[in-house]
C-alpha positions as CSV (number, residue, x, y, z in Angstrom):
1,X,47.4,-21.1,-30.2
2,X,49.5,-20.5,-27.3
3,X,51.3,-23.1,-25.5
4,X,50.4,-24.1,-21.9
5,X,52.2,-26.2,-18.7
6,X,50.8,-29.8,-18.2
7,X,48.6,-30.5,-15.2
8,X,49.7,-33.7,-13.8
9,X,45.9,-34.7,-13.2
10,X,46.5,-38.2,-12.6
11,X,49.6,-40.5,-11.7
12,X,49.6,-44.1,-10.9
13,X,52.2,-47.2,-11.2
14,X,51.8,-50.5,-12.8
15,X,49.2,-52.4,-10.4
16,X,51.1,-53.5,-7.7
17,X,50.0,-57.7,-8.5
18,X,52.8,-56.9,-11.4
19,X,55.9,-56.3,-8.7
20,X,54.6,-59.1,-6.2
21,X,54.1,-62.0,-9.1
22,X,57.4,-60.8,-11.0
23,X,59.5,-60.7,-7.7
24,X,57.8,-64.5,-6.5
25,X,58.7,-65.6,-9.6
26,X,62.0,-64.8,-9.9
27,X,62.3,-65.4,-6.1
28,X,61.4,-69.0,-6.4
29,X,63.7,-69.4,-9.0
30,X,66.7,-68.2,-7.4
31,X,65.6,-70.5,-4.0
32,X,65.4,-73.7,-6.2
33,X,68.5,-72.7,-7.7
34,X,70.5,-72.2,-4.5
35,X,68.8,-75.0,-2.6
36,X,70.0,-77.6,-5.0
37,X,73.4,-76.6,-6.0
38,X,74.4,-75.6,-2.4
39,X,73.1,-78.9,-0.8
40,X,74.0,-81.3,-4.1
41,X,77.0,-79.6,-5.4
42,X,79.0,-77.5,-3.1
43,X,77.5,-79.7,0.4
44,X,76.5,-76.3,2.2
45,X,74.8,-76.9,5.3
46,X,71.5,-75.1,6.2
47,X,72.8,-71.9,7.3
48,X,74.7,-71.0,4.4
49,X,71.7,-71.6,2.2
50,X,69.7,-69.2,4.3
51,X,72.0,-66.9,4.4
52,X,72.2,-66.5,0.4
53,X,68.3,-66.7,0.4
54,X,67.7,-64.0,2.0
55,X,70.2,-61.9,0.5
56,X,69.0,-62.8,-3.2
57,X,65.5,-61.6,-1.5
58,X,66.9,-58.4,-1.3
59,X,68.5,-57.6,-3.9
60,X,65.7,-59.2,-6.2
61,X,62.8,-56.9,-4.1
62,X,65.0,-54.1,-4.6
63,X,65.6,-54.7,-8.6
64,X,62.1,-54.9,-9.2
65,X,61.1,-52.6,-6.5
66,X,63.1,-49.7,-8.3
67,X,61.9,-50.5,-11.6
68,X,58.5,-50.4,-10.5
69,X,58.4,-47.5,-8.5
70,X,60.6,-45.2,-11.3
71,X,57.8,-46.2,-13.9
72,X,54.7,-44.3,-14.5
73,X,51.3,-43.6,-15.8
74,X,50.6,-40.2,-16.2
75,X,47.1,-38.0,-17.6
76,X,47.8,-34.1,-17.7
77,X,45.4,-31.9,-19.1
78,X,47.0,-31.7,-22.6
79,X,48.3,-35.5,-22.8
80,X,48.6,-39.0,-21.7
81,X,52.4,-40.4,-20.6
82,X,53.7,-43.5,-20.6
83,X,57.3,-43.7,-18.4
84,X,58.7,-46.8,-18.6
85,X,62.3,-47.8,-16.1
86,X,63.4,-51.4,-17.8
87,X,66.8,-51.4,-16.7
88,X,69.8,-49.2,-15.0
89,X,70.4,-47.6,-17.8
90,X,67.2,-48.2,-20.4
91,X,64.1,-46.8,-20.4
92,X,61.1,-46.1,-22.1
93,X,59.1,-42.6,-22.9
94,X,55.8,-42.2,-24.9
95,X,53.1,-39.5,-24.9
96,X,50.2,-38.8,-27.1
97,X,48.1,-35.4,-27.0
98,X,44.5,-36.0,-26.6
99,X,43.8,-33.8,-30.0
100,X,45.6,-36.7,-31.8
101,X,43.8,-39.7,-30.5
102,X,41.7,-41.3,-32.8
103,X,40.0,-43.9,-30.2
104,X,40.3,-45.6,-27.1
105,X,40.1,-48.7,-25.5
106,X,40.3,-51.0,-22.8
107,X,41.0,-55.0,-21.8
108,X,40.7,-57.1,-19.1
109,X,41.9,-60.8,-20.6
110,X,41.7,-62.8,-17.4
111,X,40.3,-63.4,-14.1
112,X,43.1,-61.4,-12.3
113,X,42.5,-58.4,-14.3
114,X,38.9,-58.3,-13.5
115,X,39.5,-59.6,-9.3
116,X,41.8,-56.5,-8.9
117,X,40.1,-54.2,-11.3
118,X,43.5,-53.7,-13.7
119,X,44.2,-54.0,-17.3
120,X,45.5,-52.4,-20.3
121,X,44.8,-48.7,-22.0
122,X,45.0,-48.2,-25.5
123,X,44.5,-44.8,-27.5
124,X,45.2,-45.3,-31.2
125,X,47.0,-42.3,-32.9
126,X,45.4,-40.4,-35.7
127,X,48.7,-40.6,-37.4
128,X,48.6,-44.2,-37.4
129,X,50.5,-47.2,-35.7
130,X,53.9,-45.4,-35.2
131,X,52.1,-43.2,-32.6
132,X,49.9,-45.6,-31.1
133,X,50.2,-45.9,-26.9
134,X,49.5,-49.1,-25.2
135,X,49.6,-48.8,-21.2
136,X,49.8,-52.1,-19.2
137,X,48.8,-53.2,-15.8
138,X,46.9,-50.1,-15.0
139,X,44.9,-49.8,-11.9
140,X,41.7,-49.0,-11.5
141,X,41.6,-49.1,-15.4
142,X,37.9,-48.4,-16.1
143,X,37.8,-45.2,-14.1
144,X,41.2,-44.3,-15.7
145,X,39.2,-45.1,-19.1
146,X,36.4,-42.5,-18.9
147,X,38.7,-40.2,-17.6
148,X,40.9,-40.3,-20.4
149,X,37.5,-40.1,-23.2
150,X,36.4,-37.1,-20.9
151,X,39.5,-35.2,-21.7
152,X,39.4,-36.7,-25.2
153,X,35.7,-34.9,-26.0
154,X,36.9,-31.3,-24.2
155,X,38.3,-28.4,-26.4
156,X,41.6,-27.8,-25.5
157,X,40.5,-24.7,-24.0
158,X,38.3,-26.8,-22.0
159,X,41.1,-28.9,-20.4
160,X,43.4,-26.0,-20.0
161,X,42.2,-24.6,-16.6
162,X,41.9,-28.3,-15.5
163,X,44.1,-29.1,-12.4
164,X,43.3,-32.1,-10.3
165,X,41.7,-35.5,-10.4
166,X,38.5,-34.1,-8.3
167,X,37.6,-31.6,-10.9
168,X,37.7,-34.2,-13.8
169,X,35.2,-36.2,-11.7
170,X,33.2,-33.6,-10.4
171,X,32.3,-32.4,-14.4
172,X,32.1,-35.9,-15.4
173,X,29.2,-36.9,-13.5
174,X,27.7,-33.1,-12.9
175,X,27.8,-31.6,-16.4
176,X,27.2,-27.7,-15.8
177,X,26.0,-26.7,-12.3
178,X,22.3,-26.5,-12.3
179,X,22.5,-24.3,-9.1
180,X,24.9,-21.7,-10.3
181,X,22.6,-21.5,-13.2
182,X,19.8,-20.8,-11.3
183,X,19.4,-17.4,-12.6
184,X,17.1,-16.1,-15.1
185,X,18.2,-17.9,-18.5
186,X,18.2,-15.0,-21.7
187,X,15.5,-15.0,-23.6
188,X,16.7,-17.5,-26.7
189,X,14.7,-17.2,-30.0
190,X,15.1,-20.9,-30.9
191,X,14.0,-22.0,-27.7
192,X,10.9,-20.7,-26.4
193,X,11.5,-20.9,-22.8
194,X,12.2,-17.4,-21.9
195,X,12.9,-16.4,-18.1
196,X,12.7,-20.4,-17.2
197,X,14.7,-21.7,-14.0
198,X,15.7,-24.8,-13.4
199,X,13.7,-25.3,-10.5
200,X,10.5,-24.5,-13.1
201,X,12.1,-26.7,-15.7
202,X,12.2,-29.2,-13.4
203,X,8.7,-28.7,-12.1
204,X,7.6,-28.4,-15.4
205,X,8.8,-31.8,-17.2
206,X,8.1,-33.9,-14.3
207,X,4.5,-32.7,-14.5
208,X,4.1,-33.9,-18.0
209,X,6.5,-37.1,-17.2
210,X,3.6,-37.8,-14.5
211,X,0.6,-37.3,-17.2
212,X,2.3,-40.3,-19.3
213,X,0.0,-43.4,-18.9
214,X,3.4,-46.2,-18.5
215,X,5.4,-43.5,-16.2
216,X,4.3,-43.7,-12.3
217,X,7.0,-41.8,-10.4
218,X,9.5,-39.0,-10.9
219,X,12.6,-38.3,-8.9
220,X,15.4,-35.8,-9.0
221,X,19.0,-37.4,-9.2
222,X,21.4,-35.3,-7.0
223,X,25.1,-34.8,-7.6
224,X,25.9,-38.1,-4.8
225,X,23.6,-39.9,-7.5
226,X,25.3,-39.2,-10.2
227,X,29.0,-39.9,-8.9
228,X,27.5,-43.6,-7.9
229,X,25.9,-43.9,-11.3
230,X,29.2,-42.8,-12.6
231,X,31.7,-45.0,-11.1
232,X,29.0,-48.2,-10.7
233,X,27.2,-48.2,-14.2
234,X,28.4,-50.9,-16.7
235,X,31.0,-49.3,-19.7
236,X,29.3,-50.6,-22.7
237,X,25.9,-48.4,-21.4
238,X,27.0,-45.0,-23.3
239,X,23.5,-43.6,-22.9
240,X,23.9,-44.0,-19.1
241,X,27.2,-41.9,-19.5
242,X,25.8,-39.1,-21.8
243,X,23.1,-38.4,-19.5
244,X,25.2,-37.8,-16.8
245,X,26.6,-34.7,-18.7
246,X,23.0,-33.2,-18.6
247,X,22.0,-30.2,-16.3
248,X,18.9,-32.4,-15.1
249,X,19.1,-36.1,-14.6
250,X,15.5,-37.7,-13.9
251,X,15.0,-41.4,-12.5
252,X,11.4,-42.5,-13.4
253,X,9.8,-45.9,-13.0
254,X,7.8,-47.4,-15.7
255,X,5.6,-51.1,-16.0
256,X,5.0,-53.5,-18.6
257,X,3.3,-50.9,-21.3
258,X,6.3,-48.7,-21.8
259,X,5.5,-47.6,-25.9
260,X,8.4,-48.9,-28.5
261,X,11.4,-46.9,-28.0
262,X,12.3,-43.9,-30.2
263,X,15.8,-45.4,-31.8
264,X,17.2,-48.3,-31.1
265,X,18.2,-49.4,-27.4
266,X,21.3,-51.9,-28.3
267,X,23.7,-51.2,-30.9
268,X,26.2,-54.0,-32.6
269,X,29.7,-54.1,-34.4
270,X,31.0,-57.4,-34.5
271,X,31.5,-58.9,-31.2
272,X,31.0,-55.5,-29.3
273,X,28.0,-54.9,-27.7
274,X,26.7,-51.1,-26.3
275,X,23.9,-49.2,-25.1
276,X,23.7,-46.3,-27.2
277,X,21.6,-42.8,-26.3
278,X,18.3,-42.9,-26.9
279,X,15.6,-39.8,-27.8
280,X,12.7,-39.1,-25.7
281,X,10.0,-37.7,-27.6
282,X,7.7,-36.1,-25.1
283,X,9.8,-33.9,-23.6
284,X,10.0,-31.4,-25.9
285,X,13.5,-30.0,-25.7
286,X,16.7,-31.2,-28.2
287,X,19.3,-32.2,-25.8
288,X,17.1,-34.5,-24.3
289,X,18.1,-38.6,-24.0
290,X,17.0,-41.5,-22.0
291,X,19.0,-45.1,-21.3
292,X,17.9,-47.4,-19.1
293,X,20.3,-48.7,-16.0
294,X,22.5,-51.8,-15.5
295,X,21.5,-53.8,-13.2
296,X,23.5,-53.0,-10.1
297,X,22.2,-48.8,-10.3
298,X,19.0,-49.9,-10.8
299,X,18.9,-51.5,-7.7
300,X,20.5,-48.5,-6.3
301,X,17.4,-46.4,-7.6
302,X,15.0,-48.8,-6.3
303,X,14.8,-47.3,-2.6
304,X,14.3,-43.7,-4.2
305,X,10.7,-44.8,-5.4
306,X,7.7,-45.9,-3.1
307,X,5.3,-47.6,-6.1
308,X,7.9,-49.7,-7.9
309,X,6.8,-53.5,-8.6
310,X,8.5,-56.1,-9.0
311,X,8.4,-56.2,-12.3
312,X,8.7,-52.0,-13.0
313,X,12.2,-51.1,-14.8
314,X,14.0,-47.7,-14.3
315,X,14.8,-45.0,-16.9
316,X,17.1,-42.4,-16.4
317,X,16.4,-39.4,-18.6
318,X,18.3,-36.0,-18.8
319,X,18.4,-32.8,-20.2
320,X,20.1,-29.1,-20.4
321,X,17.9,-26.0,-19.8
């Protein structure tokens, strides 16, 4: 296979909280230092003490600063980077291609983390510990999360004509483009929908969606819809995720006799909780999936419908044509 450049498609610092605390606490520190020794020891007056203040204020902003600044985390199209400055003349490389990750993960351990949205990125090495990559202090560290498991699920085909951050998102929460695909689809011998748009697709699902006795309104999600439900919906809901990759992404409302779902809705492994994908039966096409919403896009669904009760629940179903 032939090699090809990284795309730097994504490049942030440690969270910035990390340079303020480190440089206050360090700061304070050397003030304590000087203020006692200059007044108790060596009988400096006030000015004096200011003076060296300040000038350890500097140079301590400016240590950190530098170190800060000169490290990096980095997502191309054919790996994540890890650059590390630690000192004038030590520092710290790591990388790990995205066809050797086994998994990935995320933490937030306390309430900082989770009040300025940072935390730590983990991908596990299919080679095993050695080759492991742990990222610290990462900002925005749930979007950078699903951005990395994007690229982890392409072909490296896939990511090679990847070449900025927008495009990432823009597949993320699109899947393929339902307009550009608006031409007649080839006849397919397994599927049995010859000639069918996705306008009639559309049209055609909703329709039967409608007939359903528990199901009392239909909308179309549009692409705005989907970057919301992207960046707002709760990690742990996958099937909220997968659907997002479908060519059509239905919101329907549904009251209390909604039937027993088709596979299980929550899914367990120890301590870990999720929301896995879940089939859809009467729509009779095998990419299908439903999932129903976290709380906070359900409420932003609520103004799309006009019959929704108080007690009504959203499901988000999709599927490719």
């Amino acid at each position: 296979m032939p090699h090809y450049t990284d795309n730097v498609l994504y490049k942030t610092h440690q969270h910035y909280l990390v340079l303020v605390m480190k440089f206050i606490s360090r700061f304070m520190s050397w003030s304590v230092w000087v203020f006692v020794v200059g007044k108790y020891v060596l009988e400096w007056g006030l000015f004096p003490q200011i003076f060296l203040i300040l000038w350890g204020w500097a140079v301590i902003f400016g240590r950190y600063y530098f170190f800060w600044v000169k490290s990096y985390f980095i997502i191309s199209n054919e790996k994540i980077i890890v650059k590390v400055r630690n000192g004038l003349f030590s520092k710290f490389h790591m990388s790990i291609h995205y066809k050797n990750i086994r998994d990935t993960a995320f933490s937030k351990n306390n309430i900082l983390h989770y009040a300025f949205n940072y935390g730590t990125l983990f991908a596990r090495s299919s080679a095993g510990a050695v080759g492991d990559l742990e990222a610290r202090s990462i900002p925005d560290i749930e979007k950078v999360y699903k951005i990395v498991n994007y690229l982890h699920q392409l072909s490296t085909e896939e990511r090679k004509d990847l070449e900025h951050i927008d495009g990432i998102i823009t597949n993320m929460v699109s899947g393929r483009d339902i307009e550009a695909s608006s031409k007649t689809i080839p006849q397919s011998k397994k599927s049995g929908w010859e000639k069918e748009t996705p306008k009639q697709a559309i049209q055609k699902e909703t329709q039967i969606l409608l007939n359903i006795q528990w199901i009392k309104e239909v909308v179309v999600l549009s692409d705005a819809d989907r970057r919301y439900i992207f960046e707002n919906e709760e990690d742990r809901n996958h099937g909220v995720y997968e659907s997002l990759r479908k060519q059509v992404l239905l919101a329907v409302t549904h009251d209390s006799t909604f039937r027993t779902p088709d596979e299980a809705i929550v899914m367990k492994a120890g301590e870990k909780v999720v929301f896995p994908t879940v089939k859809f039966h009467e729509i009779n096409r095998p990419s299908v999936i439903s999932s129903s919403p976290g709380t906070k896009v359900h409420e932003y669904l609520i103004p799309k419908f006009q019959k929704l009760w108080e007690y009504d629940a959203t499901l988000i179903i999709g599927f490719d044509i």
